[in-house]
N, C-alpha and C positions, 0 to 999 in steps of 0.2 A: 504494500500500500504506500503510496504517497502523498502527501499534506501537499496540497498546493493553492498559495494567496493567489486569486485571481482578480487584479485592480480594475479592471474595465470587465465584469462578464459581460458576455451573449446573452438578452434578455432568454434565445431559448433554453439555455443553459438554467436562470434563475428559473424558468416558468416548470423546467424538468423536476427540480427539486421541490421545489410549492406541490406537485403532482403528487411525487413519491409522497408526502407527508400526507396529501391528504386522502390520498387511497390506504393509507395506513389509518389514518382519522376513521374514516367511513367503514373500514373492519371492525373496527371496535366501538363506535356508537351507529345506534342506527340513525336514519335520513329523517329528519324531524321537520319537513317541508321547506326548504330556503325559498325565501322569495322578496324578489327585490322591490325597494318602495324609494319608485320617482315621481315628486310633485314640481312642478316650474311655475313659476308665478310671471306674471308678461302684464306689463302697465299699460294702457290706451294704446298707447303708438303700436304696439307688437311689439316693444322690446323687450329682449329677456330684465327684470328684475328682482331673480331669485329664485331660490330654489331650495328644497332636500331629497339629501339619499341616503338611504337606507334600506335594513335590509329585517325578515324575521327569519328564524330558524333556533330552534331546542325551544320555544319558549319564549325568549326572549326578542326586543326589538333595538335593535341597534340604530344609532344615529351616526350615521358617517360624516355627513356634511351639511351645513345647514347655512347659508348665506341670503342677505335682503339690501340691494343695493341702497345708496346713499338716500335717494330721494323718495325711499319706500319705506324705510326704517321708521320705526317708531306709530306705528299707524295699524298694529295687532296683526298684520303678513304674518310673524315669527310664530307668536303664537296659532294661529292660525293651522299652519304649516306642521305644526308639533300636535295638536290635537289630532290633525287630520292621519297623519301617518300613524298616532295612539290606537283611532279608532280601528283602521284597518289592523294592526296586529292583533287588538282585542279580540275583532272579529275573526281569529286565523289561530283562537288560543293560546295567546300571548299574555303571559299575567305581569311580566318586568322589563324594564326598558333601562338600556345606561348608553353613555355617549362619555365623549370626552373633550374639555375646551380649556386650553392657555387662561393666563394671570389677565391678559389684553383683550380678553373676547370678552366670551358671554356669561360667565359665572352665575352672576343676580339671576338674570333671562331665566335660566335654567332654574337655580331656584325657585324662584317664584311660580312657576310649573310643578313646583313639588317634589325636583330633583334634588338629593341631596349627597352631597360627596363622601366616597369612600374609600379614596387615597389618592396622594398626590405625591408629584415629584419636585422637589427643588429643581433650580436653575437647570429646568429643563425648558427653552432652552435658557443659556445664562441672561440673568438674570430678570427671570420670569419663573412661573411654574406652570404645571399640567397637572390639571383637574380631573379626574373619570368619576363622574354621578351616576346614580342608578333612583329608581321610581316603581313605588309598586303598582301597577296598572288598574 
């Protein structure tokens, strides 16, 4: 065998190993419906102004991404957007939901949603932290 640093992989290289693991995953738990959840939110003109993605599977509802341009902020989009992707997991047997947001984002947002944090990383990145919440549905 040989250890070898590879500085630059081949994305098919990284995607080969994601594979291996997670055909290894899927042996040992079974398939608990994954299913992706995209909302886009689009202002008058048609432009995009936001959006979330996520995703459910075992249970639980994941929040990947959750963005609301400048001139949309503030005006219940976010909330909005977090209800809406709540209820579809509910609907899909989903009883907990967690996400994770930087010292610079949305921390409050999220609390006041109901989420509430269950560990965090220092100067990650420096000097800032990272937040992961979770919410019982």
């Amino acid at each position: 065998m040989i250890l070898e640093h590879v500085p630059n992989p081949d994305p098919a290289a990284i995607e080969r190993l994601r594979a291996a693991l997670s055909g290894y995953n899927r042996s040992q738990i079974p398939d608990k419906g994954y299913l992706p959840l995209f909302f886009s939110l689009v202002d008058d003109r048609k432009d995009f102004a936001g959006g979330l993605y996520g995703y459910v599977g075992y249970g639980w509802l994941f929040i990947d991404t959750l963005w609301i341009s400048e001139c949309a902020r503030l005006q219940g989009y976010g909330s909005k957007l977090m209800h809406a992707a709540e209820d579809i997991a509910r609907k899909h047997g989903c009883r907990r939901a967690w996400l994770d947001t930087f010292s610079f984002q949305a921390r409050r947002f999220y609390e006041k949603l109901g989420y509430t944090v269950f560990a965090e990383l220092e100067e990650f990145p420096p000097g800032h932290r990272r937040y992961f919440l979770r919410k019982n549905l």
